[in-house]
GUFIZA-813016 format. One record per residue (C-alpha): residue number from 1; residue in three letters; x, y, z. Coordinates in steps of 0.02 Angstrom, whole numbers, m for minus. Layout:
// GUFIZA-813016
@seq NUM; type ALA; x X; y Y; z Z
...
//
This chain:
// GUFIZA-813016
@seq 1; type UNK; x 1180; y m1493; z m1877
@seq 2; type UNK; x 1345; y m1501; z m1918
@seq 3; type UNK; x 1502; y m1413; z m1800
@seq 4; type UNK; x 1508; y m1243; z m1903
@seq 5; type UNK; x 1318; y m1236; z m1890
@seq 6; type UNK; x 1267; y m1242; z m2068
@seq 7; type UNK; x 1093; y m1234; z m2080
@seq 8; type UNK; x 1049; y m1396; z m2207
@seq 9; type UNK; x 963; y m1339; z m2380
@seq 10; type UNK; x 778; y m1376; z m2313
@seq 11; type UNK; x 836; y m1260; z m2160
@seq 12; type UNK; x 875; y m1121; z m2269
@seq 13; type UNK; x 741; y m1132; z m2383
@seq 14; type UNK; x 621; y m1135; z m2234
@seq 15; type UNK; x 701; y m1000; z m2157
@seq 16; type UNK; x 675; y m878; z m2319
@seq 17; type UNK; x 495; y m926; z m2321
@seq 18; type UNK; x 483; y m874; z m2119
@seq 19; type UNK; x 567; y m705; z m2169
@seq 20; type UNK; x 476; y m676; z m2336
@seq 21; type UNK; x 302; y m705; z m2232
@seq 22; type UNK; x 349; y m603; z m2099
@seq 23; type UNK; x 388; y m471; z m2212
@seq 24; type UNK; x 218; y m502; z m2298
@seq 25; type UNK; x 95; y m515; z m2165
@seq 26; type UNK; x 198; y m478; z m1990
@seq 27; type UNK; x 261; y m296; z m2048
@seq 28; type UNK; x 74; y m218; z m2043
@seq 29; type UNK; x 60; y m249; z m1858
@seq 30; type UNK; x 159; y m124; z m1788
@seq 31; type UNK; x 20; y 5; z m1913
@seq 32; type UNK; x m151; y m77; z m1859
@seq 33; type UNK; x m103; y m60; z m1678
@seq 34; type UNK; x m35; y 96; z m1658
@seq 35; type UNK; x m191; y 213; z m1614
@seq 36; type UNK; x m268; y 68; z m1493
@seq 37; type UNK; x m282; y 111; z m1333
@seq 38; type UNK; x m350; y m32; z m1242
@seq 39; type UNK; x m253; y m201; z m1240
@seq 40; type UNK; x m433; y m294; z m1288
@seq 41; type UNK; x m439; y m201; z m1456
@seq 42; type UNK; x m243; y m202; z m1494
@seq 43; type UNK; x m273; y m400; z m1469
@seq 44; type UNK; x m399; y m420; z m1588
@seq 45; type UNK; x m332; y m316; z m1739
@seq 46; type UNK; x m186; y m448; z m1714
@seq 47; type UNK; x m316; y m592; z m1758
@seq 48; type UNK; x m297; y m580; z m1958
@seq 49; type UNK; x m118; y m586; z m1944
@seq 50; type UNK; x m121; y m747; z m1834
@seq 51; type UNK; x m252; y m835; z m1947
@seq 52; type UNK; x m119; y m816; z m2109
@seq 53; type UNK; x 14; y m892; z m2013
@seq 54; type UNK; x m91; y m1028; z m1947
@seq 55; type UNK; x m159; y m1039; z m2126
@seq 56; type UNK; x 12; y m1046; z m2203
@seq 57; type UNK; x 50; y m1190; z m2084
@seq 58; type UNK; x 179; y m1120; z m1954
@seq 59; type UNK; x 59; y m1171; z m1819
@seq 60; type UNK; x 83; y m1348; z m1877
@seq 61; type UNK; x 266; y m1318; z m1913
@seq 62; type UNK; x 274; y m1292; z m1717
@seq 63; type UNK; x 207; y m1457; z m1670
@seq 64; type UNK; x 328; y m1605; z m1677
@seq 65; type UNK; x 284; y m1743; z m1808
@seq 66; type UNK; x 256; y m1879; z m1690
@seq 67; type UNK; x 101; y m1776; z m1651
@seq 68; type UNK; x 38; y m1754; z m1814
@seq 69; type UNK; x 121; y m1590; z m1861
@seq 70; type UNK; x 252; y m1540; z m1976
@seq 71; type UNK; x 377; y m1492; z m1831
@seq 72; type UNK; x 567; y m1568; z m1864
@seq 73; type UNK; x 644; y m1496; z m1696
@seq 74; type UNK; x 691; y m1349; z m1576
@seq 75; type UNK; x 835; y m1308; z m1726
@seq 76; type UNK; x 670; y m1246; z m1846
@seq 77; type UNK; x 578; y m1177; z m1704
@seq 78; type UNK; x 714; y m1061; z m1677
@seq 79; type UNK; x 732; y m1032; z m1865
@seq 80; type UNK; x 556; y m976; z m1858
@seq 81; type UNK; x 565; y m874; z m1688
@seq 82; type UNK; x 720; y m760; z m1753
@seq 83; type UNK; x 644; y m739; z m1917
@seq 84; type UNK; x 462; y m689; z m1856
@seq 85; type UNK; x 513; y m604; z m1701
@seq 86; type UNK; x 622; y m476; z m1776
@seq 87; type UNK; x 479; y m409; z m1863
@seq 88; type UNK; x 340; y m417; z m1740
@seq 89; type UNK; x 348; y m485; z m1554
@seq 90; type UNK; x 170; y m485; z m1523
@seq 91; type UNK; x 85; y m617; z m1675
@seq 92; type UNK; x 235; y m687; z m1642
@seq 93; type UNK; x 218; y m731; z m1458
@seq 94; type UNK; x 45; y m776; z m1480
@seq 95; type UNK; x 111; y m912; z m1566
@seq 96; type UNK; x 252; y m953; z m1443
@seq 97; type UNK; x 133; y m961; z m1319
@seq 98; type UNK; x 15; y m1072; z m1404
@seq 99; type UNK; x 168; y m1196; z m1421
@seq 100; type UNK; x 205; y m1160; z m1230
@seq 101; type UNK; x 16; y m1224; z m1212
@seq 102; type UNK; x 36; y m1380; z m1293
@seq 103; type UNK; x 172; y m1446; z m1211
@seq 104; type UNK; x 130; y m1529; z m1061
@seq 105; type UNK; x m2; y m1633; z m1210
@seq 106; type UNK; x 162; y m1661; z m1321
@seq 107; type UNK; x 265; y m1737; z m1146
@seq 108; type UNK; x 102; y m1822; z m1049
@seq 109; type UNK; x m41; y m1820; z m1136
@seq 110; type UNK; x m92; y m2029; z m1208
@seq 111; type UNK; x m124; y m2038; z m1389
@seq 112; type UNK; x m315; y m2047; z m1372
@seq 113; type UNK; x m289; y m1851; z m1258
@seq 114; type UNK; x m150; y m1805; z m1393
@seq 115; type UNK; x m278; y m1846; z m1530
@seq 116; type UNK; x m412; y m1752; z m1468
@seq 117; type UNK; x m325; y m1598; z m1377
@seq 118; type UNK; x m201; y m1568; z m1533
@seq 119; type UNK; x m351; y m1588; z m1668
@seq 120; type UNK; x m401; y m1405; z m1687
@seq 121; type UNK; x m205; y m1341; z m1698
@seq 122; type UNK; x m178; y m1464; z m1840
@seq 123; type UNK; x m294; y m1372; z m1945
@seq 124; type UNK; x m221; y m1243; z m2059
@seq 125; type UNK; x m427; y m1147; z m2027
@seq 126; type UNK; x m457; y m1035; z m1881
@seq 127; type UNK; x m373; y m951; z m1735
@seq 128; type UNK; x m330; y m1084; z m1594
@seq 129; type UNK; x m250; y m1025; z m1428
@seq 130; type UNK; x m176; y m1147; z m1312
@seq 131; type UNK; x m94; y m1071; z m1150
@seq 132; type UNK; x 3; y m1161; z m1004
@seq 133; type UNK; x m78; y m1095; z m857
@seq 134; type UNK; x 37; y m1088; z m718
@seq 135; type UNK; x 76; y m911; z m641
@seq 136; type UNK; x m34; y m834; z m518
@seq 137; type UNK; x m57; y m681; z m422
@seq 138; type UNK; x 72; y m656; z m313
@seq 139; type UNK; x 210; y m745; z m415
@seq 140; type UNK; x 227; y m924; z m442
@seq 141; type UNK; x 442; y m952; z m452
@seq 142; type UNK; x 403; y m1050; z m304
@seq 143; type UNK; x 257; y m1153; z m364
@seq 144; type UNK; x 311; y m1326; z m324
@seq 145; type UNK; x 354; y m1260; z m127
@seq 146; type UNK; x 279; y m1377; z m5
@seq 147; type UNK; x 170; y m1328; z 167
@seq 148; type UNK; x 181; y m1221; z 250
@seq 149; type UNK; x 236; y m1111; z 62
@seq 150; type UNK; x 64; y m1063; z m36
@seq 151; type UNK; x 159; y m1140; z m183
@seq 152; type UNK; x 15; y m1169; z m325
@seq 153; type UNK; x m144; y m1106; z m231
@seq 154; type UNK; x m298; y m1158; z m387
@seq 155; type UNK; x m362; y m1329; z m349
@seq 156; type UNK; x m421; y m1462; z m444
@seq 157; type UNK; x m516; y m1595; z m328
@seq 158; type UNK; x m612; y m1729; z m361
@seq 159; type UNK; x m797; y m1741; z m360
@seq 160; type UNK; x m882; y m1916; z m431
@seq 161; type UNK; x m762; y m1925; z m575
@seq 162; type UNK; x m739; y m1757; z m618
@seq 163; type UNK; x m609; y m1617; z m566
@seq 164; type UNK; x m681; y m1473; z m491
@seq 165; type UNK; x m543; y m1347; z m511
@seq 166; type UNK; x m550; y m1154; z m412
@seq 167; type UNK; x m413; y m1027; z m413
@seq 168; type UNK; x m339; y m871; z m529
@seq 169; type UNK; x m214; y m864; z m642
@seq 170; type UNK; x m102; y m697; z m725
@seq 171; type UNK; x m13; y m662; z m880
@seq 172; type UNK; x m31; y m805; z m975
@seq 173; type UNK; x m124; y m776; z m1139
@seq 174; type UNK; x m296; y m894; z m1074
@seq 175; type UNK; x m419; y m779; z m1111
@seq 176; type UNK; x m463; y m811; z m1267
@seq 177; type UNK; x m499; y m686; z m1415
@seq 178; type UNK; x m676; y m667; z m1342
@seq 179; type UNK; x m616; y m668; z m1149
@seq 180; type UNK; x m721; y m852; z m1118
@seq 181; type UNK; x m548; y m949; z m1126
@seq 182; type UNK; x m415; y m1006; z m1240
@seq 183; type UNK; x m473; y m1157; z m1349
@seq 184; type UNK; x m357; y m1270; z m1246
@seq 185; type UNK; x m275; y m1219; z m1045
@seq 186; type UNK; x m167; y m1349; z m970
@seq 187; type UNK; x m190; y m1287; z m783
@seq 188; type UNK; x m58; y m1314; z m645
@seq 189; type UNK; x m159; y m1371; z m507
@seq 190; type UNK; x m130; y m1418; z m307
@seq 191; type UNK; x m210; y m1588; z m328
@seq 192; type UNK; x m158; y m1656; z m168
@seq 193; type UNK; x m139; y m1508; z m9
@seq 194; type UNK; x m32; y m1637; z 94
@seq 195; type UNK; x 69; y m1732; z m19
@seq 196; type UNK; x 250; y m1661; z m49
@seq 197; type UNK; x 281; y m1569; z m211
@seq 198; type UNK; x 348; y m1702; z m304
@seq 199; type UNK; x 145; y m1788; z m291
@seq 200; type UNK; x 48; y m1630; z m227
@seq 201; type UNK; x 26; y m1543; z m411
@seq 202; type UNK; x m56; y m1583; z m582
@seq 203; type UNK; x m76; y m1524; z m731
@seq 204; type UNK; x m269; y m1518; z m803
@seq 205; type UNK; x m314; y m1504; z m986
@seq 206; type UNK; x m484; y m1396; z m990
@seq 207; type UNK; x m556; y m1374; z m1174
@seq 208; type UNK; x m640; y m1208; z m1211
@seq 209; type UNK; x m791; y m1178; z m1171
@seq 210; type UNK; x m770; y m1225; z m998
@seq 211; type UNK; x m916; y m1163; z m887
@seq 212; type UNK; x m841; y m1046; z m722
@seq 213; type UNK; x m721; y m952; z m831
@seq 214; type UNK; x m697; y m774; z m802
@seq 215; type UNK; x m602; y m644; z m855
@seq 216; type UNK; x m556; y m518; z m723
@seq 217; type UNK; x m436; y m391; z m821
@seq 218; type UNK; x m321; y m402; z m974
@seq 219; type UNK; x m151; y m294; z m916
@seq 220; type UNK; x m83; y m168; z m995
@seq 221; type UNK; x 88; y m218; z m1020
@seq 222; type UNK; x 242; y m108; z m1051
@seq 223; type UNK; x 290; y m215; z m1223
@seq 224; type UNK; x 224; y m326; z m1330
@seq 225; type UNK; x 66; y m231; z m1350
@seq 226; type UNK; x m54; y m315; z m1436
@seq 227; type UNK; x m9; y m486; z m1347
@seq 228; type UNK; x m146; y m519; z m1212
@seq 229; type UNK; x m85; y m525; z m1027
@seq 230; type UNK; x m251; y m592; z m936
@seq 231; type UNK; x m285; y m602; z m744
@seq 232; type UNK; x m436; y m763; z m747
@seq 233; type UNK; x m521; y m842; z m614
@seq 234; type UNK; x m590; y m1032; z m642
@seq 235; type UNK; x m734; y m1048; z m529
@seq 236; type UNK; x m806; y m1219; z m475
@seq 237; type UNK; x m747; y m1275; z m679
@seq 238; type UNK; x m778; y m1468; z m699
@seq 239; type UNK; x m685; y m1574; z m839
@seq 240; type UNK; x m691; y m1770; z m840
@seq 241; type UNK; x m541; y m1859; z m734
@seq 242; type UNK; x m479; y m1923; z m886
@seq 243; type UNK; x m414; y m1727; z m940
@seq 244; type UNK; x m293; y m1754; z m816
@seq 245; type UNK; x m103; y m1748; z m912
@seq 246; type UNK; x 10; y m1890; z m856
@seq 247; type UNK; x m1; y m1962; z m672
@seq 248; type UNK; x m94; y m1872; z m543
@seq 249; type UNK; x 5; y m1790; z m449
@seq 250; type UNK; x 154; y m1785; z m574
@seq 251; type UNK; x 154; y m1598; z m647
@seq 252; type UNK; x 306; y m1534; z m569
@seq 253; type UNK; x 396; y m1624; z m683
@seq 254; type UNK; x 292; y m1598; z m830
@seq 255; type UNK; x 316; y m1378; z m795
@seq 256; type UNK; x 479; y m1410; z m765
@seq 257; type UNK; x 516; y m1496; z m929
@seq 258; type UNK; x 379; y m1387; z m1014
@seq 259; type UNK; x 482; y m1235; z m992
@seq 260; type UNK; x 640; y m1286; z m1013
@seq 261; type UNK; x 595; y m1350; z m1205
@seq 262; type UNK; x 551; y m1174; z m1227
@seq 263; type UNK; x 701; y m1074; z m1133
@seq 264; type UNK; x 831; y m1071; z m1284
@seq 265; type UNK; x 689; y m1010; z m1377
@seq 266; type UNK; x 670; y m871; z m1274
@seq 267; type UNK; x 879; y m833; z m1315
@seq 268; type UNK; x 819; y m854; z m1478
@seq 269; type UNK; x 699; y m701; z m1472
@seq 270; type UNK; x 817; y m590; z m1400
@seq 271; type UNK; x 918; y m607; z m1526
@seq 272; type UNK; x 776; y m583; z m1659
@seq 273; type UNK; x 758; y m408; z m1555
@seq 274; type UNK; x 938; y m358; z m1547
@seq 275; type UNK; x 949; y m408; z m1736
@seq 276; type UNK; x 809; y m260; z m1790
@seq 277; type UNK; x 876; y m146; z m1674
@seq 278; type UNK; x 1052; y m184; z m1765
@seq 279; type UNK; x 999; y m161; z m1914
@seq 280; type UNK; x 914; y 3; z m1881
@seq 281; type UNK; x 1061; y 75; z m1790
@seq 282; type UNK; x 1194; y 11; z m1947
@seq 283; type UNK; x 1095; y 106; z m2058
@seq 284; type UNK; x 1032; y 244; z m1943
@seq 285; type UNK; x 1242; y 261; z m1910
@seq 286; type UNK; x 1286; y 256; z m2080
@seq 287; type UNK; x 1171; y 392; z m2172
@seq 288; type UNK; x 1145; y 506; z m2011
@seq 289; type UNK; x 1277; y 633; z m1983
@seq 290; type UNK; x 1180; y 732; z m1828
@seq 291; type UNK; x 1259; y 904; z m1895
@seq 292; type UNK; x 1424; y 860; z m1889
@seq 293; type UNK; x 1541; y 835; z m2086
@seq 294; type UNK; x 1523; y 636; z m2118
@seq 295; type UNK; x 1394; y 474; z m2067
@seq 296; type UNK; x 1435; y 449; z m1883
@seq 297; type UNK; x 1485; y 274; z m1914
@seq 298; type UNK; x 1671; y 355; z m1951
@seq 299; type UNK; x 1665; y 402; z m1770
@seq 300; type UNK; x 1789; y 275; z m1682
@seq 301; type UNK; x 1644; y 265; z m1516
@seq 302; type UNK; x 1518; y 225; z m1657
@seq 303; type UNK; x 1608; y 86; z m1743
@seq 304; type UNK; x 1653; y m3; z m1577
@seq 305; type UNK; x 1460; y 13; z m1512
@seq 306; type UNK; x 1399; y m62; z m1671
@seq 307; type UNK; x 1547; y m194; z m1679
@seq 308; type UNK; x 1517; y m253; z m1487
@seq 309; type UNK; x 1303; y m249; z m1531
@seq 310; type UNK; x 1329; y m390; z m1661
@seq 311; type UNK; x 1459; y m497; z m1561
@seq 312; type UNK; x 1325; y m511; z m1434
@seq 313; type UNK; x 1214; y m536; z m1560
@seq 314; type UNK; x 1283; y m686; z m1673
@seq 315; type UNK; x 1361; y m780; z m1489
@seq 316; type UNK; x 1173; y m759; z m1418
@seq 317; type UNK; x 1101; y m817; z m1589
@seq 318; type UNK; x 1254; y m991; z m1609
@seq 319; type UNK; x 1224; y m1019; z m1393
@seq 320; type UNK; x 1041; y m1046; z m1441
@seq 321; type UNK; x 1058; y m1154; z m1588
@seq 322; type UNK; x 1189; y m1263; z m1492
@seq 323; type UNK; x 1039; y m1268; z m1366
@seq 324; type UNK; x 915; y m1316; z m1456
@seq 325; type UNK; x 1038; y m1447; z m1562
@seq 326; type UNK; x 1045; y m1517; z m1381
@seq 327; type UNK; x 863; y m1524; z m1356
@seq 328; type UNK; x 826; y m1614; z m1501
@seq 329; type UNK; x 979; y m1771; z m1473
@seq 330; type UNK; x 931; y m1755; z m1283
@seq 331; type UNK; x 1107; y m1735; z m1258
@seq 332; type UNK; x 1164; y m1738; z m1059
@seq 333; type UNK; x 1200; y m1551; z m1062
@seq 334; type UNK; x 1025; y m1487; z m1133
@seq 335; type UNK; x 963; y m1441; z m977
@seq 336; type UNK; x 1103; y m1336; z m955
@seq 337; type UNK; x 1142; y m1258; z m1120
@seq 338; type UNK; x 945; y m1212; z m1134
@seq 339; type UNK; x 962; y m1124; z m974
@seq 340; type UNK; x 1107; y m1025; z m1019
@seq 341; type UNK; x 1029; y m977; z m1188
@seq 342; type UNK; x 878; y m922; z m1114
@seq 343; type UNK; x 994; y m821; z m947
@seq 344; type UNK; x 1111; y m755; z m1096
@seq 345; type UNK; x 998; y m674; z m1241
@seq 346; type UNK; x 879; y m616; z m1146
@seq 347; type UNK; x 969; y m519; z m1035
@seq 348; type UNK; x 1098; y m466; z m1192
@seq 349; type UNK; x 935; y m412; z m1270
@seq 350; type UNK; x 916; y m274; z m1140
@seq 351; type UNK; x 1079; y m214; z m1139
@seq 352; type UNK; x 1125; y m244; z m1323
@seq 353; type UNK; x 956; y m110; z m1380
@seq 354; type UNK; x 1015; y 32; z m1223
@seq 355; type UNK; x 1183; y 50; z m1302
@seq 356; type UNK; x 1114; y 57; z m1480
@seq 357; type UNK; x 1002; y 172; z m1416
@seq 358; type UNK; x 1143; y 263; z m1352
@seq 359; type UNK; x 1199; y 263; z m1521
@seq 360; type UNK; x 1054; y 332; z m1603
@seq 361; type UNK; x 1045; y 470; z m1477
@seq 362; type UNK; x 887; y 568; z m1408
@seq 363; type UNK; x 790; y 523; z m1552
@seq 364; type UNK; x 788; y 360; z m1498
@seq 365; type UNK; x 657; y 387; z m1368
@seq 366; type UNK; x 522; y 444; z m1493
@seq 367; type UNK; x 397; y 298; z m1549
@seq 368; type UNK; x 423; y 343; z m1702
@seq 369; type UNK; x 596; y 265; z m1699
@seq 370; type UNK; x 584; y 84; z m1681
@seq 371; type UNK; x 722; y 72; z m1525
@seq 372; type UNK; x 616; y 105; z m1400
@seq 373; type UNK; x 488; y m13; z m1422
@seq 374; type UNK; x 599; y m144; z m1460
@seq 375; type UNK; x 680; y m102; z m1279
@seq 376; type UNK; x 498; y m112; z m1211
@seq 377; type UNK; x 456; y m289; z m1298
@seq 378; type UNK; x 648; y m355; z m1239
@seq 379; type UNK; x 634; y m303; z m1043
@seq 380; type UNK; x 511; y m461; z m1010
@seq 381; type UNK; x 617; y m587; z m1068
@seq 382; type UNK; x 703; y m620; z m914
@seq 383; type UNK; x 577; y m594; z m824
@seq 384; type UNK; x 445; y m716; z m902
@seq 385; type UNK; x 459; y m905; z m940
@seq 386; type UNK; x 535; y m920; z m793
@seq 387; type UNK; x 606; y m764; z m720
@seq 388; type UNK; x 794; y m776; z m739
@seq 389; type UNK; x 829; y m723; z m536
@seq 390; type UNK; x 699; y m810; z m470
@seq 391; type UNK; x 693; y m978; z m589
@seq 392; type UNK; x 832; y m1002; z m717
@seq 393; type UNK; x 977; y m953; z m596
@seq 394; type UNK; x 910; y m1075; z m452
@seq 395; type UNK; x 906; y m1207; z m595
@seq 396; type UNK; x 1072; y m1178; z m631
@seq 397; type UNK; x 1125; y m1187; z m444
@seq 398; type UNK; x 1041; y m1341; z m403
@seq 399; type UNK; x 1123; y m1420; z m588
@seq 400; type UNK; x 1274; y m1362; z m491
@seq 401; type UNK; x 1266; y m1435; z m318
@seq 402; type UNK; x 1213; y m1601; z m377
@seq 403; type UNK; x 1363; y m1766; z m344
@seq 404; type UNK; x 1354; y m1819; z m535
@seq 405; type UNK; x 1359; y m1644; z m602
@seq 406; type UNK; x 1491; y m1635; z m752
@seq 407; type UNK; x 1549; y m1466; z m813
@seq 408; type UNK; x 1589; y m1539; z m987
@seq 409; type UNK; x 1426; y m1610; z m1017
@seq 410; type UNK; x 1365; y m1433; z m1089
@seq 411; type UNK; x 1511; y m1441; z m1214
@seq 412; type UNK; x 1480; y m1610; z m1258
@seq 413; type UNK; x 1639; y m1663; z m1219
@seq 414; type UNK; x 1649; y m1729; z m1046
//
């Protein structure tokens, strides 16, 4: 990407297609879930939706071509985040997640797991679901802490030459559309109780169906509504040693670099949220004169709302390009830039959609308004993917406190 961010020709074009699509087949969402009331049956009237998009091959526009897919970097997977997000966060993150799911296979897994684990989200047919499966009840920002922390309490220990894995895991979308399991969970294990963190914790892939599965609730979350927030309990499940992802003992590293491929994306859907609610309050602003003589975007307060809005909006939108640019050349400040992406739009995303609503007024807080969900589907971005108080900041702290740290290595120009 060049310095003044021009998106390249097959950028654009592939942009366009993400936004006629979501247009197309994303808009209807918000319709078919509406009267739903539990978050089982909102779920499921989201499957049609996520079988076009996996038949019109965004699924394997996610997954990088070294794998197989059609995937040319983090700069497209934003492209496609923004465009689909704006117009439905829930399909959407059931597809983010599914990426989030896969990555520990696209950074560990050998070719002969990568061909097998990766073979069912190649296919432009069905519904697959892949989900990281890390949290756990009681919070997991300290996963990795060593004895006498809980740190990661399932367990994955060996029996002949299988992995008997036991514990629960929360939020992650692992339940599957028919609550047995996702097609694919890459499980954050305590493989070792003694070793220190750096050799104490694994990563497992377990294929669907895995026998010991159970789904204890789905939550009913505050926003994104019809994406699936399980609480799952893997009881005595057994997968061959071989499932194991990279060295034994070597998933802190794999999380750790799991998430942070994913953290500008997470910039990148705040902005895809403050971008709708933009939008709605530009036009709300300009036709609505709430009894008074003229469109109460002549109001001075108005104008300087609206203008303040979008220059959160396009620095949250160029921080998370220049992020995922990063990414993609492994340049020495991607850790960084990702983090502050992901710190950055998320938490503008919050605060951008409260002063539109503030805009908008008291209407704002009817459903029929689109505001106030979109304030509902923006409040868990910095809270999930790594929290940004309990994971991100720390990140950035420790970035900060290391001897070689450069502060010019996020600009590139050190």
């Amino acid at each position: 990407m060049a310095i003044d961010f021009t998106l390249s020709a097959e950028q654009r074009k592939f942009q366009l297609t993400c936004r006629a699509f979501a247009q197309a087949e994303l808009r209807g969402v918000g319709a078919a879930i509406r009267d739903l009331r539990t978050p089982a049956e909102r779920f499921q009237a989201t499957r049609p939706m996520y079988a076009a998009l996996v038949r019109a091959g965004f699924l394997r526009r996610l997954i990088p071509q070294p794998f197989g897919g059609e995937g040319a970097g983090l700069i497209d997977m934003a492209i496609l985040t923004e465009e689909f997000y704006a117009v439905d966060a829930n399909v959407s993150l059931t597809l983010l997640a599914t990426l989030l799911g896969l990555m520990p296979v696209f950074l560990a897994g050998t070719p002969a797991q990568q061909q097998t684990l990766l073979a069912p989200f190649l296919s432009t047919h069905g519904t697959p679901l892949a989900s990281l499966a890390n949290s756990e009840p009681g919070g997991s920002a300290n996963y990795a802490a060593p004895l006498p922390a809980a740190g990661v309490r399932t367990t994955a220990r060996m029996d002949g030459d299988e992995w008997v894995i036991n514990g629960r895991k929360k939020w992650m979308n692992g339940a599957g559309w028919d609550g047995l399991g996702a097609d694919l969970l890459c499980v954050v294990c305590r493989s070792d109780a003694n070793a220190p963190p750096a050799q104490a914790i694994s990563v497992i892939a377990v294929p669907k169906p895995a026998q010991g599965f159970e789904l204890l609730h789905l939550i009913d979350t505050l926003g994104n509504r019809a994406h699936p927030a399980p609480e799952f309990a893997l009881n005595n499940v057994r997968v061959p040693y071989d499932n194991v992802l990279g060295e034994v003992g070597a998933g802190r590293s794999i999380v750790d670099a799991s998430f942070t491929g994913t953290a500008a994306l997470v910039g990148i859907m705040g902005v895809a949220l403050m971008r709708a609610a933009f939008d709605f309050a530009l036009a709300f602003a300009r036709t609505e004169c709430r009894g008074g003589a003229r469109p109460i975007i002549e109001h001075q307060a108005v104008g300087y709302a609206l203008a303040d809005a979008k220059t959160t909006l396009e620095a949250a939108r160029y921080l998370g390009w220049k992020a995922c640019h990063a990414m993609d050349v492994q340049a020495p400040g991607a850790q960084e830039v990702a983090l502050h992406s992901k710190i950055f739009g998320s938490e503008a995303a919050v605060r951008v959609i409260t002063n539109l609503m503030s805009v908008v007024g008291i209407d704002s807080y009817d459903h029929e308004l689109p505001l106030g969900g979109l304030l509902q589907d923006a409040l868990v971005l910095p809270l999930f993917d790594g929290g940004n108080m309990g994971v991100r900041r720390r990140q950035l702290h420790e970035l900060l406190m290391r001897g070689d740290y450069q502060a010019l290595d996020a600009a590139g120009t050190t």
